[in-house]
N, C-alpha and C positions, 0 to 999 in steps of 0.2 A: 598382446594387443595394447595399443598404446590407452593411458587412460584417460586423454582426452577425444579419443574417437567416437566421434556420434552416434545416434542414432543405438546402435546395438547396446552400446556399456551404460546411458544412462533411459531407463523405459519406466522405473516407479517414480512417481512425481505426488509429492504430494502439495496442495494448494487451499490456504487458507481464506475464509472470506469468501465464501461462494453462491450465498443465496439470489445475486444479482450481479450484474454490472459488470466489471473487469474479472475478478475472479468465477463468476458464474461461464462468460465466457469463453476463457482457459481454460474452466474443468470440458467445455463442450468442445471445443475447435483440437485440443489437444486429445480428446478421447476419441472422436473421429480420426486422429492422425497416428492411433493406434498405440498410442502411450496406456502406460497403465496410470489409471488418474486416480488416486483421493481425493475427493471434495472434502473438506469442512465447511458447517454451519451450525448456527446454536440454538435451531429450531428446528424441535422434528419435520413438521410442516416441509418446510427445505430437504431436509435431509429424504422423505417419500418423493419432492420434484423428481430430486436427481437419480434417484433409483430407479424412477420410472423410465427417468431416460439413458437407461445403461452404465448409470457411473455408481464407482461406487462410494458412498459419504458416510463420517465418522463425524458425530457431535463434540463440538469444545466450544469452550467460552474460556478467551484467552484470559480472562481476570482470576481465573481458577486454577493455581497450580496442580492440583490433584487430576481436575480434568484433562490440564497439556498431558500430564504425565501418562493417564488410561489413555488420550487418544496414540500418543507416538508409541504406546506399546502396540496398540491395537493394528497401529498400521504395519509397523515393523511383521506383524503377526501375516498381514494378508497381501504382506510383500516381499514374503520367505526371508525376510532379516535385513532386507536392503531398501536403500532410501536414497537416490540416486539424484532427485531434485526436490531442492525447499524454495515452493512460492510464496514466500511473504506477503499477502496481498489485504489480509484483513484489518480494517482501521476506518476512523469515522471521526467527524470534524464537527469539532465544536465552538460554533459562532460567538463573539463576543467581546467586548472591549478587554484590553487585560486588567485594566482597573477593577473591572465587573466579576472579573472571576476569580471564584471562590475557592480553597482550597481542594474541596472537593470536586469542582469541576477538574479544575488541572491532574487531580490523582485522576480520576477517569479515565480525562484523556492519554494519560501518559498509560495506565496498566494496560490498556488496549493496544496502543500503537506502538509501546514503546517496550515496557516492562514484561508483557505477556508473549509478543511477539520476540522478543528477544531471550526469552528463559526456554521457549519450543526450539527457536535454534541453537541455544547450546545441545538441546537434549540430541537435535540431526547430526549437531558438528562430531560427538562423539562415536555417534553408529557409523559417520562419513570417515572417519580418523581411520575404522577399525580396516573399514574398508578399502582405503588410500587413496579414495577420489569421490568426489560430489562436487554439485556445483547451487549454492543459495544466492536466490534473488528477490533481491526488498524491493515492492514497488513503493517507489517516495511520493515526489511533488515536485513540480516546477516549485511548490512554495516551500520544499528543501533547498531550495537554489536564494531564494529570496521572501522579505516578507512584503505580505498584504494586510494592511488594517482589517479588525475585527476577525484576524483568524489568529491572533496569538497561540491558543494553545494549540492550534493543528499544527501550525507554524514550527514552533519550539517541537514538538513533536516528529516531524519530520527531518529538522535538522539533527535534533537527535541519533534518527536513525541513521544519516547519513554519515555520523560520527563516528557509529558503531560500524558500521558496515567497510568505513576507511581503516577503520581499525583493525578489524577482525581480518581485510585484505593481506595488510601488512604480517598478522602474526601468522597466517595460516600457508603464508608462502612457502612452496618446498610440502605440502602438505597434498596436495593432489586436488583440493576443495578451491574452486572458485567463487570468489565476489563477487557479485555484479547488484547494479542499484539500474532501475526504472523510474524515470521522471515524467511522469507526465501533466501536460497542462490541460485544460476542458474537457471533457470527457463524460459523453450521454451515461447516465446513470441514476442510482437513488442516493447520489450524496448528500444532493439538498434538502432532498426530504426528512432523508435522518437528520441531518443537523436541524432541521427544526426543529423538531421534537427537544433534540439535546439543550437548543437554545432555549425553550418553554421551559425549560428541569431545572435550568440552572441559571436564569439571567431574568433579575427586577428591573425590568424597561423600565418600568414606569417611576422608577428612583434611579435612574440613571440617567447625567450629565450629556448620554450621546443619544438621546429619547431617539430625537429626527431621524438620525443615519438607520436604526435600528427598526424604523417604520420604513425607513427604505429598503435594507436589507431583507426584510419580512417578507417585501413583495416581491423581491427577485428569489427568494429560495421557496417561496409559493408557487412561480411563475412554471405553469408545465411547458418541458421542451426547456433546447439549450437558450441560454439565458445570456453566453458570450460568444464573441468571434471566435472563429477558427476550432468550434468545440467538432470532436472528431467522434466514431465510433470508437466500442471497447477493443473490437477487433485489433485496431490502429498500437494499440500498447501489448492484446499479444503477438503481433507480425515480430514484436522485438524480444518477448519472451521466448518465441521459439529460437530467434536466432543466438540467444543467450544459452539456451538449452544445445541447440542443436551446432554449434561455430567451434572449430576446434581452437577458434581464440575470440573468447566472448569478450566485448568490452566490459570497460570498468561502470561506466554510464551511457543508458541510453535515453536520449531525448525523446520525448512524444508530445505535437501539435506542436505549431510555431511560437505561441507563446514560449514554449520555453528553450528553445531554440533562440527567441530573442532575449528574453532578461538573463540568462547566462551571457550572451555575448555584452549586455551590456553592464553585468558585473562586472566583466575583466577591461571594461576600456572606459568606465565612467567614473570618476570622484562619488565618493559616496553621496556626499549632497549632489551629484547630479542623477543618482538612481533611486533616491530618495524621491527627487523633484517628478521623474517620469512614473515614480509608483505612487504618489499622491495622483497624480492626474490619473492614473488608470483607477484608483480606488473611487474619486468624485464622479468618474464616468458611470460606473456601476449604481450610484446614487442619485442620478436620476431620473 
């Protein structure tokens, strides 16, 4: 059997980030579609949701090497030694000027999105190696593709990923393991909620130079309901996961919502002070 054939060769998935939103779901739409699904989350809480609803979930907190390490054993465990998909999907965005943030915020964000997410899938690439095919998908960001003021460190964080993930393409070819990266732009969820919080932990408004923007930004990641154009459901980003999972040639990137659909094209046909120019105006639009 070839080992990019669907459907039968890859059925354990495992998916990080699943309390809500995009990965919540993918552990639901793909467990109806008969895959064998792990959730992770790093709240029992979560972890009782998803049991209730037929899936089955393993606690991690990706800042915890010890815990990556008990979860991908645990999984491997109640997926008879095979791991067949890694959805990279957990991460969380921390508002703020980059002036304003403080070492510690940036180690944060990086161990979550960047560092912890990426030490789990060395541990998959290795069970994937044994086995001569798997396929891992990082979901990024349009703002992997480009930045937006006041998200420096998601920002840096996401291109990150997309470094590693170009990377890891390159070396793992002839290896049977596929790359594939998820871009998506707006998207219903509890991103903004969390970032708020993150942004209360870690950002002195009130001795910061960008005060105003940061009373503006405050009410847009208060604001219940989508907050930009063109925001889509979670759904919308996994129609493209499964075609990732399921395509006997998944791409390399896949776009989600037209945002980013447009600033990738206008990365490759603008001077950068003219993507510059179109990203300031979308950023003053957001402000007010």
């Amino acid at each position: 059997m070839s080992k990019n054939k669907p459907n039968m060769t890859r059925r354990n998935i495992l998916i990080t980030g699943c309390s809500s939103g995009i990965g919540l779901a993918a552990a639901q739409i793909l467990h109806r579609r008969g895959y064998h699904v792990i959730a992770t989350v790093r709240k029992p809480a979560d972890q009782s949701m998803l049991c209730e609803a037929g899936i089955s979930s393993l606690l991690c907190d990706l800042n915890n090497s010890a815990a990556i390490r008990q979860m991908v054993e645990s999984a491997l465990k109640a997926f008879d030694g095979r791991i067949d998909v890694l959805f990279n999907n957990a991460a969380y965005g921390q508002p703020g000027a980059v002036e304003d943030l403080s070492r510690e915020a940036m180690r944060d964000q990086f161990e979550t999105n960047v560092f912890g997410t990426q030490e789990l899938t060395n541990l998959v690439i290795r069970q994937m190696r044994q086995q001569g095919f798997g396929r891992i998908i990082y979901n990024s960001s349009v703002l992997g593709l480009i930045a937006l003021p006041y998200r420096g460190a998601y920002n840096a964080s996401k291109f990150a990923i997309e470094g590693l993930a170009d990377t890891l393409r390159l070396e793992l070819k002839g290896t049977g393991i596929d790359i594939s990266l998820i871009e998506p732009g707006p998207i219903t969820s509890h991103f903004r909620q969390n970032a708020f919080v993150k942004f209360q932990q870690h950002i002195d408004k009130n001795n910061s130079a960008h005060l105003s923007n940061y009373n503006a930004m405050e009410r847009r990641l208060l604001t219940p309901g989508p907050t930009a154009p063109f925001t889509l459901p979670a759904k919308a980003v996994v129609d493209k996961l499964v075609h990732a999972i399921e395509s006997n040639r998944p791409k390399i990137r896949y776009y989600v919502t037209f945002p980013t659909y447009l600033f990738a094209y206008l990365k490759r046909v603008l001077p950068a002070s003219g993507l510059d120019w179109v990203l300031n105006r979308v950023s003053r639009g957001e402000q007010r």
